[in-house]
N, CA, C and O atoms as CSV, one atom per row, in Angstrom:
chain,resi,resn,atom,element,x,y,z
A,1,UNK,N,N,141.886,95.003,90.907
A,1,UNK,CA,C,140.579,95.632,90.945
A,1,UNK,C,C,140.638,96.894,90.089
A,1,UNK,O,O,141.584,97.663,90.258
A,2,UNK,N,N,139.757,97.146,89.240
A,2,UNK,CA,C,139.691,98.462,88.172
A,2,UNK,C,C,139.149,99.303,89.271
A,2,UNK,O,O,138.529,99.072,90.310
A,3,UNK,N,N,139.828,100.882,88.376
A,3,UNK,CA,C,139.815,101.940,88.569
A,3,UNK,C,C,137.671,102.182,88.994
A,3,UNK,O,O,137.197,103.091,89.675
A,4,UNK,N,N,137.274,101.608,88.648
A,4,UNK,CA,C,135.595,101.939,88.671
A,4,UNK,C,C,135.378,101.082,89.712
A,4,UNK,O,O,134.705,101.629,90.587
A,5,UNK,N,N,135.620,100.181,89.914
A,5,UNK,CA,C,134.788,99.455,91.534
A,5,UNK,C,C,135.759,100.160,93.103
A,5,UNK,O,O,135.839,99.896,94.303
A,6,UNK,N,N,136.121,100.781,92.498
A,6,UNK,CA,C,136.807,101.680,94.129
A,6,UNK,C,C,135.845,102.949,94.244
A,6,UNK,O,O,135.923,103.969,93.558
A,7,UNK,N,N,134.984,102.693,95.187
A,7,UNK,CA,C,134.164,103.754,95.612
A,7,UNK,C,C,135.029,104.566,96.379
A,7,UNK,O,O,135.893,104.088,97.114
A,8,UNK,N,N,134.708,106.516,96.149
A,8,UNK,CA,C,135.595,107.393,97.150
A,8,UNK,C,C,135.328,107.143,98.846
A,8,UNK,O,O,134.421,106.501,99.375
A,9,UNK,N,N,136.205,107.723,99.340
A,9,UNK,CA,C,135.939,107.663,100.968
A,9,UNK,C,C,134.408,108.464,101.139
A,9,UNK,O,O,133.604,107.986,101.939
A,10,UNK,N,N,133.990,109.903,100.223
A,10,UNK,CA,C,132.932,110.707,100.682
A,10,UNK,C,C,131.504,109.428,100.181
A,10,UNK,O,O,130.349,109.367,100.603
A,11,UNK,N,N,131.915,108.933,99.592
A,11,UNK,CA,C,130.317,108.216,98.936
A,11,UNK,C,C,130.063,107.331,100.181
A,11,UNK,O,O,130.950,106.962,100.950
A,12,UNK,N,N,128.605,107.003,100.302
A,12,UNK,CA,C,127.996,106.330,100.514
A,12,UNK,C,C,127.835,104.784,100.125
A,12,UNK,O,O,127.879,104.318,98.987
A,13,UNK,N,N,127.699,104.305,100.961
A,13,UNK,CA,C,127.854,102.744,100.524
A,13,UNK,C,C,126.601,102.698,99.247
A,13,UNK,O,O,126.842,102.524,98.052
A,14,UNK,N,N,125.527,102.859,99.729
A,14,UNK,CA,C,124.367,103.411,98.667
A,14,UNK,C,C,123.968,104.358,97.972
A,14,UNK,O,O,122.814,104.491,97.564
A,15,UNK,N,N,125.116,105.287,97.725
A,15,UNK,CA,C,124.618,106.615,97.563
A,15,UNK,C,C,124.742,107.162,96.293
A,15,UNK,O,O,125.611,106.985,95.439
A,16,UNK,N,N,123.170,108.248,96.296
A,16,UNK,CA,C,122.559,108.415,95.195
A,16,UNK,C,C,121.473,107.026,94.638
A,16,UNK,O,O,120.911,107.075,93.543
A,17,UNK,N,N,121.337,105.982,95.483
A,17,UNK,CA,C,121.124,105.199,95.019
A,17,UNK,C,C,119.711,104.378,95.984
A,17,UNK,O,O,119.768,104.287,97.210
A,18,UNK,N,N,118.597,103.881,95.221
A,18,UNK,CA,C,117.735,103.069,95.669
A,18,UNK,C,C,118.000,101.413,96.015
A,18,UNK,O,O,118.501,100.590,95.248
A,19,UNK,N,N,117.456,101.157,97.556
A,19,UNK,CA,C,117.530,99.691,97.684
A,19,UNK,C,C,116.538,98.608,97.180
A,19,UNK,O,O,115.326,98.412,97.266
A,20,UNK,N,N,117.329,98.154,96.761
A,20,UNK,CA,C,116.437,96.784,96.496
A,20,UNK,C,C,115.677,95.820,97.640
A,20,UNK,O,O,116.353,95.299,98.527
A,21,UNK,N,N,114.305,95.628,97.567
A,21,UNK,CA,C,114.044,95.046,98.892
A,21,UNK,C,C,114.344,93.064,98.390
A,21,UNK,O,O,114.380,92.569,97.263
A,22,UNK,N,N,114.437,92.682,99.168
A,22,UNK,CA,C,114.900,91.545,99.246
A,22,UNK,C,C,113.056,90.479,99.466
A,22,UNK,O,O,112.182,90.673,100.311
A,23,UNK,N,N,113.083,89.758,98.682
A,23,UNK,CA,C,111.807,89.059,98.732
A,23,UNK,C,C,111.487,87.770,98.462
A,23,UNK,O,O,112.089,87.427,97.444
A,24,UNK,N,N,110.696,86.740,98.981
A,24,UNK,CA,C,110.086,85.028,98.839
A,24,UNK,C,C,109.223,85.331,97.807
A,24,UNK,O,O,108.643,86.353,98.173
A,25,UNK,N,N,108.825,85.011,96.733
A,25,UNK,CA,C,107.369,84.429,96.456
A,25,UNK,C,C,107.020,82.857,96.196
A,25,UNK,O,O,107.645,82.011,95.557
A,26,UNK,N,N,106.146,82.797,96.716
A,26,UNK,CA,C,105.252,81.124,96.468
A,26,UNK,C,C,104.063,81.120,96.252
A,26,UNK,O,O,103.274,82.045,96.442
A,27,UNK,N,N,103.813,79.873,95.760
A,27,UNK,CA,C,102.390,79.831,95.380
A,27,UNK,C,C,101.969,78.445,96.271
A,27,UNK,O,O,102.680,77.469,96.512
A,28,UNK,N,N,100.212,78.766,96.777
A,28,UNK,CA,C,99.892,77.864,97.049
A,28,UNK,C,C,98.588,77.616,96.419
A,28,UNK,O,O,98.075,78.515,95.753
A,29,UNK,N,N,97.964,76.403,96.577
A,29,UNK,CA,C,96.152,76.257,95.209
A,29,UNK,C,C,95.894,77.303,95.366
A,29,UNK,O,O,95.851,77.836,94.257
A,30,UNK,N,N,95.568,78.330,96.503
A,30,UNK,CA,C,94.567,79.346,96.207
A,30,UNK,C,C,95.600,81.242,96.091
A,30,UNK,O,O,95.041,82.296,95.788
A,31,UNK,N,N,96.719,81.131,96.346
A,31,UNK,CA,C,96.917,82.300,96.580
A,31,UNK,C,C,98.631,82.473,96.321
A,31,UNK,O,O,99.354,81.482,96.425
A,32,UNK,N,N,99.071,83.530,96.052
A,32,UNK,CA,C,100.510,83.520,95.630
A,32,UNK,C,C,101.151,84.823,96.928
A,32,UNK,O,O,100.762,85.990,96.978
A,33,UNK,N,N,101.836,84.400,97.538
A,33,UNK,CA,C,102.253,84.689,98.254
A,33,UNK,C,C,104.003,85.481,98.545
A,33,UNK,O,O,105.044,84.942,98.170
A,34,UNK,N,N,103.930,86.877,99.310
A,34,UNK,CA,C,105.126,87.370,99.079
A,34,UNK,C,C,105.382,87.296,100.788
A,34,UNK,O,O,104.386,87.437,101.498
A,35,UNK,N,N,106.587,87.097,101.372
A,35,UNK,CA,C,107.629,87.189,102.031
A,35,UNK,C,C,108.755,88.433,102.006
A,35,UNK,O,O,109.640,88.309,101.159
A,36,UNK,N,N,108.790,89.450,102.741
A,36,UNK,CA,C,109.799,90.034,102.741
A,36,UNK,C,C,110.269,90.492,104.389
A,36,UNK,O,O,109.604,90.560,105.422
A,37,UNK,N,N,111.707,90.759,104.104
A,37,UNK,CA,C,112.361,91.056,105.875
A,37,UNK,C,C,112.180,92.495,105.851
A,37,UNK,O,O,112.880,93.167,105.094
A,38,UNK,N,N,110.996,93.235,106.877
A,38,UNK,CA,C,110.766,94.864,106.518
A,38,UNK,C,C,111.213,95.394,107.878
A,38,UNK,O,O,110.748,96.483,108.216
A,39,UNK,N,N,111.997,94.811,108.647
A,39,UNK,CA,C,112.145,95.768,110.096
A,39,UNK,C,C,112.636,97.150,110.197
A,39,UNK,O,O,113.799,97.437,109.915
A,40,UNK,N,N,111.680,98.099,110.636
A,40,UNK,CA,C,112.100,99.265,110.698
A,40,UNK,C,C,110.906,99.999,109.533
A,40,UNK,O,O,110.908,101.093,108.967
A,41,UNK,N,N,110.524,99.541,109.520
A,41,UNK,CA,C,109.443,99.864,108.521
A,41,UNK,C,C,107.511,99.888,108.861
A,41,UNK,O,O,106.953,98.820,109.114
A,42,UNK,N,N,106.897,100.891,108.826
A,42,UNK,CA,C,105.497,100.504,109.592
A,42,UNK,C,C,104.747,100.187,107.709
A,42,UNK,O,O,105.187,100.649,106.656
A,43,UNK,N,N,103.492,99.225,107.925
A,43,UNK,CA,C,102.911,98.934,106.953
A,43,UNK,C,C,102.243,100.251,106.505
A,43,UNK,O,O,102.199,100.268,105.275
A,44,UNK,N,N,101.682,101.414,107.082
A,44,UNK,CA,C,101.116,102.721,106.792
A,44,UNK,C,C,102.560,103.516,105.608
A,44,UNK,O,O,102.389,104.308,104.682
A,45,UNK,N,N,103.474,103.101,105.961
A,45,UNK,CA,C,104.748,103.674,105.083
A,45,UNK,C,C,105.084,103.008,103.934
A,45,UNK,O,O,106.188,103.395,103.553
A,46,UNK,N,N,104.548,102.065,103.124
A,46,UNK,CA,C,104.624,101.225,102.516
A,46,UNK,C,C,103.759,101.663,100.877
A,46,UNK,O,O,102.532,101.772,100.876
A,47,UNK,N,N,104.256,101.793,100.086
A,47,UNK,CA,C,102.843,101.506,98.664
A,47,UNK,C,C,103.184,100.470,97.658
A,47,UNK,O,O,104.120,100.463,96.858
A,48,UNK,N,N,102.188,99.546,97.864
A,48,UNK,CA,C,101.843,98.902,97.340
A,48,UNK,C,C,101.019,98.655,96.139
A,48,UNK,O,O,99.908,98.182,96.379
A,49,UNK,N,N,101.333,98.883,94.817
A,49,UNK,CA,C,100.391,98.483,93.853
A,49,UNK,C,C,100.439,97.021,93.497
A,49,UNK,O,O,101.412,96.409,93.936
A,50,UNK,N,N,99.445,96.266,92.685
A,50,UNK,CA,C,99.502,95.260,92.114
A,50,UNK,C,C,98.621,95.313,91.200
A,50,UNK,O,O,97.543,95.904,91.249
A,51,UNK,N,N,99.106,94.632,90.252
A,51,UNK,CA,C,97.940,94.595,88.836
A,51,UNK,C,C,97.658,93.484,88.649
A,51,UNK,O,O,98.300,93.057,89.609
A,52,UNK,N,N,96.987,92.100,87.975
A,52,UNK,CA,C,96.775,91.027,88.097
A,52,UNK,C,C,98.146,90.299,87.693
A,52,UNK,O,O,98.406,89.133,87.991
A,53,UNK,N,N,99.167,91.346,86.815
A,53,UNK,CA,C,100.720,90.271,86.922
A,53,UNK,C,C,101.726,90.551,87.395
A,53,UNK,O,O,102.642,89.728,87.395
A,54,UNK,N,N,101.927,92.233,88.138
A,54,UNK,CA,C,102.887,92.966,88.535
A,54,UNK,C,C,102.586,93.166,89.771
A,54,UNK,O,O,101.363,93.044,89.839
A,55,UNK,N,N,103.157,93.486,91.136
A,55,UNK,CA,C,103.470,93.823,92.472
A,55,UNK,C,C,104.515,94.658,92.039
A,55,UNK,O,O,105.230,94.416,91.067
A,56,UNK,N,N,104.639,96.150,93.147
A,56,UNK,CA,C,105.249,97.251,92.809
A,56,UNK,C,C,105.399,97.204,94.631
A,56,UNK,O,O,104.441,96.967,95.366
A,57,UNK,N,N,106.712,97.467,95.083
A,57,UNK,CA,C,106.922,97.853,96.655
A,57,UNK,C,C,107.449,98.503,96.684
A,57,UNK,O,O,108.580,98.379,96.215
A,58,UNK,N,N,106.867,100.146,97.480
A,58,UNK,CA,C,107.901,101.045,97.962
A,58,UNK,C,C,108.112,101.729,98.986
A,58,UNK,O,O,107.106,102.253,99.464
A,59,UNK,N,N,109.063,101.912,99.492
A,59,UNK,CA,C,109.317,102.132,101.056
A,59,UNK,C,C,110.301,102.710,101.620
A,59,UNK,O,O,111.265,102.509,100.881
A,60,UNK,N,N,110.751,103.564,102.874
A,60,UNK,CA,C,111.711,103.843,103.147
A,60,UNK,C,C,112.046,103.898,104.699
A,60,UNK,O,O,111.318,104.591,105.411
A,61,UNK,N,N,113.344,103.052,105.385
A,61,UNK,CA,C,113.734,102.833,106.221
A,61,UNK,C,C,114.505,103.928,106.722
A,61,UNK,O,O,115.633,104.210,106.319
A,62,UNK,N,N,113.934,104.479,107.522
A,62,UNK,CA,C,114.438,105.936,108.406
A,62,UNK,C,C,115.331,105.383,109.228
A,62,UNK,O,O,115.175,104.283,109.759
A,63,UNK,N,N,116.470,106.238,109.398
A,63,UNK,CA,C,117.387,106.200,110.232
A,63,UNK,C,C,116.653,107.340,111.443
A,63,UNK,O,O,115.998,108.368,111.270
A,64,UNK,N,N,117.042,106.719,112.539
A,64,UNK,CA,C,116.033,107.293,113.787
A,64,UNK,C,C,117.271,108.196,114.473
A,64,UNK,O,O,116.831,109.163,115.096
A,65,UNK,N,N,118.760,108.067,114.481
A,65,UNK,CA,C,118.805,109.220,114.727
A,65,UNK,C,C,120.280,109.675,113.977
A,65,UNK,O,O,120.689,108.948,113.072
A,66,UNK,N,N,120.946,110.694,114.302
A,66,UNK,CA,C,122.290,111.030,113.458
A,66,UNK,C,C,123.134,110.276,114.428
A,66,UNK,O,O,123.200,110.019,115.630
A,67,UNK,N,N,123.968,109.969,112.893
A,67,UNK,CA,C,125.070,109.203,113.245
A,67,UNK,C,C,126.225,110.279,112.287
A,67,UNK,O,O,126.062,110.616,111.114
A,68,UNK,N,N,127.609,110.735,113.367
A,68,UNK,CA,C,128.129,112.036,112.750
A,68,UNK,C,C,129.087,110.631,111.406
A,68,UNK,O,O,128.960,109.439,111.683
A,69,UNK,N,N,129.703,110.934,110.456
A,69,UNK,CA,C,130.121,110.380,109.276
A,69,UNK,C,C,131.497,110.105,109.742
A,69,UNK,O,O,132.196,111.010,110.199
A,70,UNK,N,N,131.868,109.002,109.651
A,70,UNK,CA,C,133.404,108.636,110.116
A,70,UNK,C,C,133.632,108.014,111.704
A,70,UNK,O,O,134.670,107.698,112.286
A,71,UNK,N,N,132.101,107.978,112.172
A,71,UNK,CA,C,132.031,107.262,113.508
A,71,UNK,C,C,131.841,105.946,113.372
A,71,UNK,O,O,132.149,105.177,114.282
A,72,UNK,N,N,131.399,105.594,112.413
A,72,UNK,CA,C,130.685,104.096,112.130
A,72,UNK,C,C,132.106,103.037,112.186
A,72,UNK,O,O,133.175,103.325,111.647
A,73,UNK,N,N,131.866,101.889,112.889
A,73,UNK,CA,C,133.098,100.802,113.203
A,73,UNK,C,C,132.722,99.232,111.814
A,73,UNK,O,O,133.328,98.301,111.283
A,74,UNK,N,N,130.961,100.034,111.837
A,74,UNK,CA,C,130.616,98.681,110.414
A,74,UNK,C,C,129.653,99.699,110.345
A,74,UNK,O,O,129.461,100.585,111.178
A,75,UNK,N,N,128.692,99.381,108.628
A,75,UNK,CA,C,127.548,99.856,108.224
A,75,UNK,C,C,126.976,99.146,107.565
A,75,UNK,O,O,126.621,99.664,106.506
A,76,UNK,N,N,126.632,97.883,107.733
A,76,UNK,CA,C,125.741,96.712,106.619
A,76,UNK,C,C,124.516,96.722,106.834
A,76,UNK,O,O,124.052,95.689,106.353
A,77,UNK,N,N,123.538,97.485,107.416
A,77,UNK,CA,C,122.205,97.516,107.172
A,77,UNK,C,C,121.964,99.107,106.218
A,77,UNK,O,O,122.606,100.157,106.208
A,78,UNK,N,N,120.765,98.662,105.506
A,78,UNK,CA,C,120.177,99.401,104.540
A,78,UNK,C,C,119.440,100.401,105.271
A,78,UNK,O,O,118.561,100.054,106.060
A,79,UNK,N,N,119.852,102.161,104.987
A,79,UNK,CA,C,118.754,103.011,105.424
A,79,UNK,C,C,118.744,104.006,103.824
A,79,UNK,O,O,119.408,104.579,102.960
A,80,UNK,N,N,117.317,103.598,104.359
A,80,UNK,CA,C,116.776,104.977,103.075
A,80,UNK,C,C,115.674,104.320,102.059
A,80,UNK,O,O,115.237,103.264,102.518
A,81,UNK,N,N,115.128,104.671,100.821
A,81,UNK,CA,C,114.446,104.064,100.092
A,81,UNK,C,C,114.768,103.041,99.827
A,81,UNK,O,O,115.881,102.583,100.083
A,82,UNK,N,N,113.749,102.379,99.179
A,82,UNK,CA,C,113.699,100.828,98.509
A,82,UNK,C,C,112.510,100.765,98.044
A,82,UNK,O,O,111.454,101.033,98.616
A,83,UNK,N,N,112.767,100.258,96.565
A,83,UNK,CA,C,111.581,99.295,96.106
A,83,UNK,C,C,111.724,98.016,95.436
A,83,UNK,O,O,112.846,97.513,95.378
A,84,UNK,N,N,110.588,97.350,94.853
A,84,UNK,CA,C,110.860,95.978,94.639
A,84,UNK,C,C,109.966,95.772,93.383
A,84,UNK,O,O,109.087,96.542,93.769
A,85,UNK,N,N,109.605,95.433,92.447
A,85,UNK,CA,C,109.032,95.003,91.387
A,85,UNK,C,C,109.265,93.800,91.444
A,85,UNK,O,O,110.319,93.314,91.854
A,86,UNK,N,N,107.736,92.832,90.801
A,86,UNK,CA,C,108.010,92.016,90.546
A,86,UNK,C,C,106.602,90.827,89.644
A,86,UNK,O,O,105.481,90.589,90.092
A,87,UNK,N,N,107.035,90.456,88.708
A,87,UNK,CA,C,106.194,89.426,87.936
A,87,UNK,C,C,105.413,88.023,88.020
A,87,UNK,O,O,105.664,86.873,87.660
A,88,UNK,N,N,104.374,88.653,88.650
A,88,UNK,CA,C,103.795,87.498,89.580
A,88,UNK,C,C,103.649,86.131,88.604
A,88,UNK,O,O,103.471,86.280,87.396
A,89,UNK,N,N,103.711,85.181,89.031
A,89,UNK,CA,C,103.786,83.797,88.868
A,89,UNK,C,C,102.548,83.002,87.938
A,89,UNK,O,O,102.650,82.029,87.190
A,90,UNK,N,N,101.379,83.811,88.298
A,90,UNK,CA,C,99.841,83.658,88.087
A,90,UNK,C,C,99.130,84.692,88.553
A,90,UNK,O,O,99.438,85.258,89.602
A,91,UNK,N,N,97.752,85.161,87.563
A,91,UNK,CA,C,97.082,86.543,87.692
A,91,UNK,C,C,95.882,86.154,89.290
A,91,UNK,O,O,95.145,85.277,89.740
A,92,UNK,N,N,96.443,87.615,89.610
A,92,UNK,CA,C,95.920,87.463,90.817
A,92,UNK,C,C,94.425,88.367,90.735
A,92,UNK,O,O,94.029,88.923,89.711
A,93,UNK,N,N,93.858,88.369,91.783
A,93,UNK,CA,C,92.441,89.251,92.302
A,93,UNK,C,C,93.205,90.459,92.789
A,93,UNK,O,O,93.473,90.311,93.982
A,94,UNK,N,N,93.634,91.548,92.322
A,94,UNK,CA,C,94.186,93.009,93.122
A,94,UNK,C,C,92.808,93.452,93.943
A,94,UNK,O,O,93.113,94.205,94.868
A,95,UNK,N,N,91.881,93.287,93.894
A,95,UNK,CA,C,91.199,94.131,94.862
A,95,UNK,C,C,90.527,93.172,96.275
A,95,UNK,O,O,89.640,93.519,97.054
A,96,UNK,N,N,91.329,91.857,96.245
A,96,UNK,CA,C,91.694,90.827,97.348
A,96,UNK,C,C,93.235,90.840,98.288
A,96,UNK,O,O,93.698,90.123,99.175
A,97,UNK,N,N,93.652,91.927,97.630
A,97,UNK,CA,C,95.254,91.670,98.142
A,97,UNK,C,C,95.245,91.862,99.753
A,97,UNK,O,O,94.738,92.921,100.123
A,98,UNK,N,N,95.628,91.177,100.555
A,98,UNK,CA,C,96.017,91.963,102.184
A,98,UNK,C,C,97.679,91.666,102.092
A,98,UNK,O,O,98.426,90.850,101.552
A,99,UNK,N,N,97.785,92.929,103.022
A,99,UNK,CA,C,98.982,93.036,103.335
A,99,UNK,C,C,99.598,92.937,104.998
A,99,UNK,O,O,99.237,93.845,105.746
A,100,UNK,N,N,100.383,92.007,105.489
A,100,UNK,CA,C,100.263,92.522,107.008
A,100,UNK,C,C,101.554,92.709,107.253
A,100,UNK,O,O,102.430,92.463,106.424
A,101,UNK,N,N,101.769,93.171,108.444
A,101,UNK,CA,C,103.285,92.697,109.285
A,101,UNK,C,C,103.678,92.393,110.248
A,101,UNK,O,O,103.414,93.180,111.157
A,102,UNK,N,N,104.337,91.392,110.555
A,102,UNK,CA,C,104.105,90.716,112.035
A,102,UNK,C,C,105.851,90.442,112.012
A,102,UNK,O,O,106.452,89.896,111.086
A,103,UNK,N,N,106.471,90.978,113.289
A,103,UNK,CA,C,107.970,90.367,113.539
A,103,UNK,C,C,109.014,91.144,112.381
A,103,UNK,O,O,110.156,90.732,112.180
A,104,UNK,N,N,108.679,91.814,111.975
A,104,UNK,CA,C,109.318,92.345,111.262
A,104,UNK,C,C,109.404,92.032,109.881
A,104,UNK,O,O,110.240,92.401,109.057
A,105,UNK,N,N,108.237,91.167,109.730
A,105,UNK,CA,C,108.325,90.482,108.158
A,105,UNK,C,C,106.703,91.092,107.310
A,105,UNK,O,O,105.542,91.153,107.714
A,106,UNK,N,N,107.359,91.457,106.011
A,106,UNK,CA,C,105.788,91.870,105.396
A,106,UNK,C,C,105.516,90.582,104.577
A,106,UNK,O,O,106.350,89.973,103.907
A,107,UNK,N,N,104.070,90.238,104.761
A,107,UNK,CA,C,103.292,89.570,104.013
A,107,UNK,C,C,102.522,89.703,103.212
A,107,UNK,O,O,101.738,90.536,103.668
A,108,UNK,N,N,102.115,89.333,101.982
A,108,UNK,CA,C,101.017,90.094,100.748
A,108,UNK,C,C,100.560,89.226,100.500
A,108,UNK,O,O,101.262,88.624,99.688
A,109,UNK,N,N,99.498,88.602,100.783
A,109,UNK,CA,C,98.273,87.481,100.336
A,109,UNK,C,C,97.455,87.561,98.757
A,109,UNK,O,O,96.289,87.943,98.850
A,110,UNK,N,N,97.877,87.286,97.527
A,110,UNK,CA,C,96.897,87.249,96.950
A,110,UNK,C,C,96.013,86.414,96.363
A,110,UNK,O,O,96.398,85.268,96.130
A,111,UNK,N,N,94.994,86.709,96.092
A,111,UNK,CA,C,94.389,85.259,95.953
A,111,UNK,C,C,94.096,84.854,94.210
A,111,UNK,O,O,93.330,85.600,93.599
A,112,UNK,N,N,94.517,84.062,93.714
A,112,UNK,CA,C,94.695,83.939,92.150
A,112,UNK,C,C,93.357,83.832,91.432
A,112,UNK,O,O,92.341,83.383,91.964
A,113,UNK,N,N,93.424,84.208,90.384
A,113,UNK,CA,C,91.915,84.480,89.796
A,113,UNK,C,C,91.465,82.695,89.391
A,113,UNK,O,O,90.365,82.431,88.905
């Protein structure tokens, strides 16, 4: 393993650094559709742009309380910012978009021109 993929003990698994949100898209006849896993996240915390070929997601997963550094036994969930870009499939209606969240999953409905 090279000298550059050994992160120090002080860094952060992510640190200095933005998450990538993890995301589905599909299309169905009328509407192209996004899928993402947002738990920990309220839809009011969320911005969302879309243009008729781009979706823009950004967001940030708060850690709810301190955790002192060197206590942790694992750390594989993501806290802190994230966004997501992405090149929609077919031009959509942006001023049709809904967004919801149910179960911990965000949904973005749009409906294709």
């Amino acid at each position: 393993m090279s000298k550059n993929t050994i992160q120090s003990k002080n860094e952060g698994w992510f640190s200095g650094s933005e998450g990538q949100l993890a995301i589905d898209v599909y299309e169905t006849k009328a509407d192209v559709i996004i899928k993402a896993p947002i738990a920990g996240v309220r839809l009011d915390d969320l911005e969302i742009s879309v243009t008729d070929e781009i979706i823009n997601i950004k967001g940030e997963r708060k850690q709810i309380e301190e955790i002192i550094e060197g206590k942790y036994h694992a750390q594989e969930c993501y806290w802190g910012a994230f966004s997501r870009s992405f090149n929609l499939p077919a031009a959509v209606i942006t001023e049709k978009t809904e967004a919801t969240i149910k179960d911990g999953i965000l949904v973005i409905k749009m409906p294709k021109k």
